[in-house]
NUTORKOL-440076 format. One record per residue (C-alpha): chain; x, y, z. Coordinates in nm, 2 decimals. Last residue first. Layout:
BEGIN
+--------+--------+--------+--------+
: cadena :      x :      y :      z :
+--------+--------+--------+--------+
:      A :      X :      Y :      Z :
...
+--------+--------+--------+--------+
// end
This chain:
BEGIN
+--------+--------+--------+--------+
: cadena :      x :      y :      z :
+--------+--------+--------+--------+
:      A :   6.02 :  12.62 :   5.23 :
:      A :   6.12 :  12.45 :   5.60 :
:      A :   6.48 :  12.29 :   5.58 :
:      A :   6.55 :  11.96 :   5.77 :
:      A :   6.88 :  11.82 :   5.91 :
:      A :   7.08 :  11.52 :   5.88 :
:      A :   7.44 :  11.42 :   5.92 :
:      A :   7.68 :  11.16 :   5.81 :
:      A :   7.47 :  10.91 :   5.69 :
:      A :   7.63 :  10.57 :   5.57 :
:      A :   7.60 :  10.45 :   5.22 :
:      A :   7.58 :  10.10 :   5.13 :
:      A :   7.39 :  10.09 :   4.83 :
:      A :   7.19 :  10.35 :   4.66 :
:      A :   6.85 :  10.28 :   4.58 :
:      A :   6.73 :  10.48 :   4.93 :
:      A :   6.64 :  10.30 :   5.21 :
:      A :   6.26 :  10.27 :   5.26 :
:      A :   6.12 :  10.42 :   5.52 :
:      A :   5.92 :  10.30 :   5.82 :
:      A :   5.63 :  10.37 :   6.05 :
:      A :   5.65 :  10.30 :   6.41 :
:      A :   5.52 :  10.07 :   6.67 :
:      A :   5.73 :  10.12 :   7.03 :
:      A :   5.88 :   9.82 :   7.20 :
:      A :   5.77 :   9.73 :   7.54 :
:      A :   5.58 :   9.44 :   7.52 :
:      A :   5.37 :   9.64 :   7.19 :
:      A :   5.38 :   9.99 :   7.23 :
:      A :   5.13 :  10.27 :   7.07 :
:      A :   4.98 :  10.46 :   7.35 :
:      A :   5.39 :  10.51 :   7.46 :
:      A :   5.43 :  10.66 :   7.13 :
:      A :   5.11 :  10.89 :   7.08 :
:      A :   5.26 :  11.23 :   7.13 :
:      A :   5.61 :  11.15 :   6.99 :
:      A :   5.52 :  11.00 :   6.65 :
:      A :   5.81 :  10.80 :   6.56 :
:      A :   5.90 :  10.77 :   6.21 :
:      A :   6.17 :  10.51 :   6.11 :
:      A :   6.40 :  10.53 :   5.88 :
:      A :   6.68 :  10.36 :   5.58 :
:      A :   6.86 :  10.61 :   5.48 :
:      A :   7.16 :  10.35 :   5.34 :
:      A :   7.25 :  10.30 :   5.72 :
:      A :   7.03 :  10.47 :   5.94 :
:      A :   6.74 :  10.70 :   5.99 :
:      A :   6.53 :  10.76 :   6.28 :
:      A :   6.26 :  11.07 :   6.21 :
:      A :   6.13 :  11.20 :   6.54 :
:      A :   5.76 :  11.29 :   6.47 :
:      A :   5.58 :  11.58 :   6.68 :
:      A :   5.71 :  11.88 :   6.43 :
:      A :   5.94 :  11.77 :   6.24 :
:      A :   6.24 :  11.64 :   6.43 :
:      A :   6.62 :  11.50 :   6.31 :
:      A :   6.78 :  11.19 :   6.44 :
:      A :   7.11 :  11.04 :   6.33 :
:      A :   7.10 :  10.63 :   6.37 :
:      A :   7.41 :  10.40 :   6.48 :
:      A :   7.30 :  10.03 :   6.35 :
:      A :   7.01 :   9.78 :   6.43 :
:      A :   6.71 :   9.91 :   6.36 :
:      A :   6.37 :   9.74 :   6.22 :
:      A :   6.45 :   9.39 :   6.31 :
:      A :   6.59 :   9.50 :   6.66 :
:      A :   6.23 :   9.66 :   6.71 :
:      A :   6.27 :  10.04 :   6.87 :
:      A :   6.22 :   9.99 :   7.22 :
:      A :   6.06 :  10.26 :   7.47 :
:      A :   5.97 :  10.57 :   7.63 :
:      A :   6.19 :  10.59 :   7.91 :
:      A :   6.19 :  10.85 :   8.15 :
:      A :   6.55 :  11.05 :   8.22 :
:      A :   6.56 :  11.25 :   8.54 :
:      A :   6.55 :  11.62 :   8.63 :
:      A :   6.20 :  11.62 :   8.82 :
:      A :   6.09 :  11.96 :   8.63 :
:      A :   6.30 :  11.91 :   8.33 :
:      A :   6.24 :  11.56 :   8.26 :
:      A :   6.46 :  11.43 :   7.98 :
:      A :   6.26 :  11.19 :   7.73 :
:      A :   6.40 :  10.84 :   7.66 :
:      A :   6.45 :  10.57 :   7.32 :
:      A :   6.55 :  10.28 :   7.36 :
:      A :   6.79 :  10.13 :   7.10 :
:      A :   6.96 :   9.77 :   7.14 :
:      A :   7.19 :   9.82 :   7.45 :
:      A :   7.42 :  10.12 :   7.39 :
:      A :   7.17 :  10.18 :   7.18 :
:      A :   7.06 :  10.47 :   7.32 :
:      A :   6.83 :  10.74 :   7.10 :
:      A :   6.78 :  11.07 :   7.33 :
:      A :   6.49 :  11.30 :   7.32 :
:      A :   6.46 :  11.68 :   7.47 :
:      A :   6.12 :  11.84 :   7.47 :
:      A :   6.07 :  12.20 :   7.41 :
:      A :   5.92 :  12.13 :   7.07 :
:      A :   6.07 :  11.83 :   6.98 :
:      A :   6.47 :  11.83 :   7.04 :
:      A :   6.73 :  11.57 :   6.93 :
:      A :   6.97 :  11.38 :   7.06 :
:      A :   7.20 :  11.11 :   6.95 :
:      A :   7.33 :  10.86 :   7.22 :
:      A :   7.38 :  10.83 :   7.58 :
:      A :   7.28 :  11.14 :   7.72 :
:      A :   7.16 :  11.00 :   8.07 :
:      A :   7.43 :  11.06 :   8.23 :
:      A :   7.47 :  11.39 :   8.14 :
:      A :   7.14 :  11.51 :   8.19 :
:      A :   7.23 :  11.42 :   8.56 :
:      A :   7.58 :  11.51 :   8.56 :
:      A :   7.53 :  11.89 :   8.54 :
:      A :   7.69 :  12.04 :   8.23 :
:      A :   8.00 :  12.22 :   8.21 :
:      A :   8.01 :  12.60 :   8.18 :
:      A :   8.09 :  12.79 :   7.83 :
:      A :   7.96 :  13.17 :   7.85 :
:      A :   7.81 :  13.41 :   7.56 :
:      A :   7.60 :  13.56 :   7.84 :
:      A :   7.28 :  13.55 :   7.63 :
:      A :   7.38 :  13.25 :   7.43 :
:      A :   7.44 :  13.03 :   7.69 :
:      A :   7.70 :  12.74 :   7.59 :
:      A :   7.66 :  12.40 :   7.76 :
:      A :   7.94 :  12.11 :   7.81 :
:      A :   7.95 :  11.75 :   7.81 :
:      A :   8.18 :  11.46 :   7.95 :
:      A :   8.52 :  11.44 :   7.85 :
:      A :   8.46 :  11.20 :   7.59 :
:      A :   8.20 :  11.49 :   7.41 :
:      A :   7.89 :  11.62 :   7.45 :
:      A :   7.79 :  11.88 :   7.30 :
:      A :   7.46 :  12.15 :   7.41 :
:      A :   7.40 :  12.46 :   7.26 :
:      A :   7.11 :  12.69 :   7.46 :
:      A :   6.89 :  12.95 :   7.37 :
:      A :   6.58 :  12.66 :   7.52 :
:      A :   6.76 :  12.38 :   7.34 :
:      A :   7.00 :  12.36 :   7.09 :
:      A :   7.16 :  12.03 :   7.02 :
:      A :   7.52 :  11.85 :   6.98 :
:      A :   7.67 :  11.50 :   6.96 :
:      A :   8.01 :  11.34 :   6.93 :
:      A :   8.24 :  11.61 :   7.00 :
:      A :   8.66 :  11.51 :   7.09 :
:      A :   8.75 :  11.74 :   7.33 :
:      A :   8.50 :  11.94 :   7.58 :
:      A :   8.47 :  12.34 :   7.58 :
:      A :   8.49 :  12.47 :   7.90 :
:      A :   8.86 :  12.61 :   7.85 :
:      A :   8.72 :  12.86 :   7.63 :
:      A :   8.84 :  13.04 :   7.30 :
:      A :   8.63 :  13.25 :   7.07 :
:      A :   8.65 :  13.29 :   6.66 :
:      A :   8.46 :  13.58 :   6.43 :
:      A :   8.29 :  13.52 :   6.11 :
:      A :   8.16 :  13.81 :   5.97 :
:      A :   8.02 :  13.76 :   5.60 :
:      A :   7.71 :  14.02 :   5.72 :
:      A :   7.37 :  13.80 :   5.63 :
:      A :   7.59 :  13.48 :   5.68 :
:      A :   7.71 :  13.56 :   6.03 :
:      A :   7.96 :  13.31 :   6.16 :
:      A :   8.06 :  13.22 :   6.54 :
:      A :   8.36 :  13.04 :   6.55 :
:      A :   8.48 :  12.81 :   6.85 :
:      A :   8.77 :  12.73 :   7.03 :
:      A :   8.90 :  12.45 :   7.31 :
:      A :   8.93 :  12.16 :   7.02 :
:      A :   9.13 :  12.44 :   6.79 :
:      A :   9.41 :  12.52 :   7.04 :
:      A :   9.68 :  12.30 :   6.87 :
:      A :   9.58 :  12.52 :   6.52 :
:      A :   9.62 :  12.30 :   6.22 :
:      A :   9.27 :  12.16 :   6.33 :
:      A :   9.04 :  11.94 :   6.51 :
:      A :   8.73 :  11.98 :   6.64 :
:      A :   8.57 :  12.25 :   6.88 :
:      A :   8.27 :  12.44 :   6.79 :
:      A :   8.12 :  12.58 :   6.48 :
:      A :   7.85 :  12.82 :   6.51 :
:      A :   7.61 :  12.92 :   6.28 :
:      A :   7.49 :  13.26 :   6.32 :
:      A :   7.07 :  13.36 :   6.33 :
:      A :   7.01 :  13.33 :   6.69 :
:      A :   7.15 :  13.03 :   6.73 :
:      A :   7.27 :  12.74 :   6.42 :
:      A :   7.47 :  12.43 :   6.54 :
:      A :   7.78 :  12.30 :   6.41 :
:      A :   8.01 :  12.04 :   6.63 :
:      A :   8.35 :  11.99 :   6.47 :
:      A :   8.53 :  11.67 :   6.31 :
:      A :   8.67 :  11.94 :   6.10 :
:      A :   8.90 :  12.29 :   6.15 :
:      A :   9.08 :  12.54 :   5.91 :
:      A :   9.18 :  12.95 :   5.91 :
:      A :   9.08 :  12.94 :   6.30 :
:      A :   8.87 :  13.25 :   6.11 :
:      A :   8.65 :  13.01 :   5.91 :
:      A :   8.61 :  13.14 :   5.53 :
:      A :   8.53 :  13.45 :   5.43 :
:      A :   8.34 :  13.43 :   5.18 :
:      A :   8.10 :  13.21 :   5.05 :
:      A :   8.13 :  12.90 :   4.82 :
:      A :   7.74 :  12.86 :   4.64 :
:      A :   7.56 :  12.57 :   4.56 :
:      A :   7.23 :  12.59 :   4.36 :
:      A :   6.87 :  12.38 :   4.37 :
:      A :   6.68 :  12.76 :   4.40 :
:      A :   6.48 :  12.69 :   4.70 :
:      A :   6.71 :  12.40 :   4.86 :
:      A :   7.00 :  12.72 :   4.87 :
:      A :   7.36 :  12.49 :   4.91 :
:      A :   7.60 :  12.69 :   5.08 :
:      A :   8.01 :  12.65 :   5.14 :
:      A :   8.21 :  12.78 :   5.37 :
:      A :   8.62 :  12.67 :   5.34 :
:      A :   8.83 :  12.67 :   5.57 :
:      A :   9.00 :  12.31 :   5.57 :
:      A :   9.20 :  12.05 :   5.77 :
:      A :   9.47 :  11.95 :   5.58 :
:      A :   9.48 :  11.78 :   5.22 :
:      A :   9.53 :  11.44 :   5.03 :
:      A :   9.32 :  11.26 :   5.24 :
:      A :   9.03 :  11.50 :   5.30 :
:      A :   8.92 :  11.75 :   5.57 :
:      A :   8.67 :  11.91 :   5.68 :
:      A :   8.53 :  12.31 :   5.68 :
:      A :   8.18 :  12.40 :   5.67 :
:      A :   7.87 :  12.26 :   5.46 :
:      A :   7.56 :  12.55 :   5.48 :
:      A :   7.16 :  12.46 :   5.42 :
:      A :   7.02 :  12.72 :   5.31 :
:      A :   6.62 :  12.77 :   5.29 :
:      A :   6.57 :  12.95 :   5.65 :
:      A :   6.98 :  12.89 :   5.81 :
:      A :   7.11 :  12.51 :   5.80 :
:      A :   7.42 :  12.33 :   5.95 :
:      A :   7.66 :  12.07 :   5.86 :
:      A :   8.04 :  12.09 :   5.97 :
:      A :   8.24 :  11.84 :   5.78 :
:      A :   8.51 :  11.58 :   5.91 :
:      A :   8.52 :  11.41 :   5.61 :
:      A :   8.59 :  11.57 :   5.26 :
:      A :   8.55 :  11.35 :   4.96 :
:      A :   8.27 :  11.55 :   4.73 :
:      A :   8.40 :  11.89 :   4.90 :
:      A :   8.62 :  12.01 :   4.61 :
:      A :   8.35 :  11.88 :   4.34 :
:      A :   8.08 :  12.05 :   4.45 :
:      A :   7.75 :  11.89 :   4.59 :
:      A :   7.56 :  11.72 :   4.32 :
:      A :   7.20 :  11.80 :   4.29 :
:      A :   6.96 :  11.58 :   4.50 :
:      A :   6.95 :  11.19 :   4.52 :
:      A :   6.57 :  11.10 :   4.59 :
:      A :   6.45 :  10.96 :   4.88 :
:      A :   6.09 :  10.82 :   4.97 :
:      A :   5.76 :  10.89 :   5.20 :
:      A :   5.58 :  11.06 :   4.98 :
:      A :   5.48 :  11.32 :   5.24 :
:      A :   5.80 :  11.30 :   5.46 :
:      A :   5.97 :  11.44 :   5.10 :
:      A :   6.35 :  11.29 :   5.20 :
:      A :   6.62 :  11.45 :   5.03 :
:      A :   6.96 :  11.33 :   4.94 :
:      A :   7.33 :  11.48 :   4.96 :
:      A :   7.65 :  11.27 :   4.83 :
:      A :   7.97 :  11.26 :   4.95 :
:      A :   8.25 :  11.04 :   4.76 :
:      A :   8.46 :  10.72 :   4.99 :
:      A :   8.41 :  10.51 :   4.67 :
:      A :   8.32 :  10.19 :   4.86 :
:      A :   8.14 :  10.31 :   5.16 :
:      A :   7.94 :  10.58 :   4.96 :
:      A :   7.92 :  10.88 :   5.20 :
:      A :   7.57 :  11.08 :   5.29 :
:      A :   7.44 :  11.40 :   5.41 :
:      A :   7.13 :  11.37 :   5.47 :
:      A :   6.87 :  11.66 :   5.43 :
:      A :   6.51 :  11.63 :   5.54 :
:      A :   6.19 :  11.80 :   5.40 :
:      A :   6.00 :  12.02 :   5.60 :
:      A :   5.69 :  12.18 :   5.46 :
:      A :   5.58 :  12.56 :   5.49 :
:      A :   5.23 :  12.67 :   5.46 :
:      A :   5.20 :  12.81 :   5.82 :
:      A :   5.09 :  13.14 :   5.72 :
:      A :   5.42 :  13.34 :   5.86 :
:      A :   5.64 :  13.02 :   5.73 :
:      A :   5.47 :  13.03 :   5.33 :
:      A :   5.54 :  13.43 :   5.37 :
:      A :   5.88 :  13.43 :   5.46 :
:      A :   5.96 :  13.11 :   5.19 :
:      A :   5.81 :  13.35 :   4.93 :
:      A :   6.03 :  13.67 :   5.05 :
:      A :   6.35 :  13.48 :   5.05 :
:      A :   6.30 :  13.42 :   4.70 :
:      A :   6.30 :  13.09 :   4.47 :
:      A :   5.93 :  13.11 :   4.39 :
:      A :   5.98 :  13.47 :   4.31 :
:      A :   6.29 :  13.39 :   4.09 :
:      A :   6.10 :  13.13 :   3.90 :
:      A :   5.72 :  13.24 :   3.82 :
:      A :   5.95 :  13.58 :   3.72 :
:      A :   6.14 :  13.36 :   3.47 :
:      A :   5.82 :  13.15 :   3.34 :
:      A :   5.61 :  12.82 :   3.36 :
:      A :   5.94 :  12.65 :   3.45 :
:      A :   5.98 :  12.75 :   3.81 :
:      A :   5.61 :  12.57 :   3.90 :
:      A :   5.73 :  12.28 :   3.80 :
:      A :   6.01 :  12.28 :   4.05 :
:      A :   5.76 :  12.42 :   4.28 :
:      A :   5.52 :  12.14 :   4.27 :
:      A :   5.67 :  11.90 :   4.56 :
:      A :   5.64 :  12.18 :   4.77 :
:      A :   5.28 :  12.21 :   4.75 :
:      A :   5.05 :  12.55 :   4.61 :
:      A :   4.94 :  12.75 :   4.86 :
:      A :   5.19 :  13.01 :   4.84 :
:      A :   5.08 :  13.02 :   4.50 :
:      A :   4.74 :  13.13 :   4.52 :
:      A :   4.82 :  13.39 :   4.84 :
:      A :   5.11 :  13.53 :   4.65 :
:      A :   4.88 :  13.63 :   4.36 :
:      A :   4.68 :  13.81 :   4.55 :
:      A :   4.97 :  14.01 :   4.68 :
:      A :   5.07 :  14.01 :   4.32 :
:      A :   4.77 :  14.18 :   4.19 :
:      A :   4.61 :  14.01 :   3.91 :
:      A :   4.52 :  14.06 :   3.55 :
:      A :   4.80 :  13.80 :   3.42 :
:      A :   4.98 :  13.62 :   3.73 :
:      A :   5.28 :  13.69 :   3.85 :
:      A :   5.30 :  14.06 :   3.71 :
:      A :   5.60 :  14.15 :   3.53 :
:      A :   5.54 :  14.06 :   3.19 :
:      A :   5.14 :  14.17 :   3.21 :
:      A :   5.23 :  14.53 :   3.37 :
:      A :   5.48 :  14.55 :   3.07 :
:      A :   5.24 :  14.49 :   2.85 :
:      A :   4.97 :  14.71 :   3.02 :
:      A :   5.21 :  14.98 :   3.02 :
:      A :   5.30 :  14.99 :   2.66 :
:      A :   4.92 :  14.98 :   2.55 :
:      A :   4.89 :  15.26 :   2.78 :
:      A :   5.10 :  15.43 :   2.63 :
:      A :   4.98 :  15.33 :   2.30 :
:      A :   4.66 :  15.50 :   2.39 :
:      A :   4.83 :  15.81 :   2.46 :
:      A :   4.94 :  15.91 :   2.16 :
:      A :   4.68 :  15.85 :   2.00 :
:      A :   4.46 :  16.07 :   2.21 :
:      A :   4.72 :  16.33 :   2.15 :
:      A :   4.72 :  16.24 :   1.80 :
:      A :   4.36 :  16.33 :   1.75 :
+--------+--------+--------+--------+
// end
């Protein structure tokens, strides 16, 4: 009789701790997974509360895997932002769905006044690189933000030219790389680090190719492009190379870039804003069209999801242009768009944007 006893409170004791770490009471996690997955972005904060399990797998690497293998992920887009009259860094969010921004968790304290920062982002991490500030030189420092879990973290080590801002970042094959700028180091506009957040590695490069004084960058096709006052320069990621650009997609690369699909787009507003595609089969710049002077009238940053090109500009104000059905959609030559509103917070300029799939 106690034998039987005995082990009926085992399995008492199991199925208690089988309920506490299961996801969901009674059913297997990898059903589980498929329930939650499902579940929109804009619910997972909620979701994090209904327990501590509910909150470190919604926060994973694994979850935000899964959601981009089934196609369930949704893009929201990072700006990085200065107030004009305290000079102090802020990051908000756009949700493309509800069409609005919202100030997101502070960004720590040593970086709140930095300029000159690199801005790049890796799956669910969005990572702020060196700048500078007024009070101190050109920094080294490697900071994360993780949009998942809402925390910042300051990684280790820090950028092997030991400090460098006003710098091109892009992210290939997994590294971030941060190319040119300024620095204590004379040689720093001709360098470039290459940074490995899975092993900590950062290592730094030197080439002669690299252009001074970066205004713009892009990947395209395993390729970085930045373009600079010297002209423009592209890096090849499979010969690991630096070679100056030809002067046809130079010319032609006028303002901010970005890339949809395999599709490269260019904002000028060297006159007004027009917006054109570069051709890769005939090798010439097409315009598209006009954005309306009423709707955009200052420098822009551009950032893609999926066929939409989002425009946004002073105070985060933004305009959505849907890429497939622009030039059905154009009125005398200027194209019809959706708008944005800014966000509540006064004149603020954008220093960067980018968008994170979860």
């Amino acid at each position: 009789m106690e034998r039987i006893v005995h082990e009926s409170t085992n399995e008492r004791a199991d199925q208690s701790k089988e309920t506490q770490t299961s996801l969901i009471t009674g059913v297997p996690d990898d059903i589980s997974n498929l329930f939650l997955a499902r579940v929109p972005r804009s619910h997972h904060m909620a979701m994090k509360c209904v327990s501590r399990r509910w909150r470190d797998f919604i926060s994973s690497d694994d979850f935000c895997d899964y959601r981009n293998k089934s196609n369930l992920s949704e893009s929201w887009i990072y700006a990085l932002c200065r107030h004009n009259t305290s000079g102090r860094v802020f990051l908000h969010v756009l949700n493309p769905s509800r069409r609005s921004w919202r100030r997101v968790h502070e960004i720590p304290p040593h970086i709140s006044f930095r300029a000159g920062m690199g801005f790049a982002v890796l799956g669910k991490r969005m990572f702020v690189l060196g700048g500078c500030g007024w009070v101190e030189d050109a920094s080294d420092d490697v900071y994360c933000y993780d949009a998942a879990m809402n925390t910042w973290l300051h990684l280790q080590p820090s950028l092997s030219t030991k400090s460098r801002c006003f710098f091109a970042c892009e992210t290939l094959d997994g590294k971030i790389m941060a190319i040119g700028g300024l620095g204590v180091n004379s040689k720093a506009p001709q360098t470039w680090d290459i940074y490995d957040p899975v092993t900590k590695a950062c290592v730094s490069c030197s080439d002669a190719n690299i252009v001074r004084d970066i205004e713009d960058s892009f990947v395209m096709d395993g390729k970085v492009y930045i373009r600079g006052g010297a002209g423009a320069a592209v890096y090849d990621g499979l010969s690991g190379v630096w070679k100056r650009v030809d002067d046809d997609l130079a010319s032609g690369w006028l303002g901010p870039a970005v890339v949809v699909g395999d599709d490269l787009y260019v904002l000028d507003q060297s006159f007004g804003a027009t917006l054109t595609m570069w051709c890769k089969e005939t090798r010439v710049w097409i315009r598209i069209g006009k954005l309306s002077q009423l709707v955009m009238t200052q420098q822009c940053r551009l950032v893609a999801i999926g066929s939409s090109i989002f425009v946004i500009g002073k105070d985060c104000s933004s305009v959505v242009i849907d890429v497939e059905n622009v030039r059905k959609k154009t009125v005398n030559g200027v194209m019809v768009c959706s708008s944005i509103p800014k966000t509540w917070d006064d004149t603020i300029d954008v220093i960067c944007c980018k968008s994170i799939a979860i």
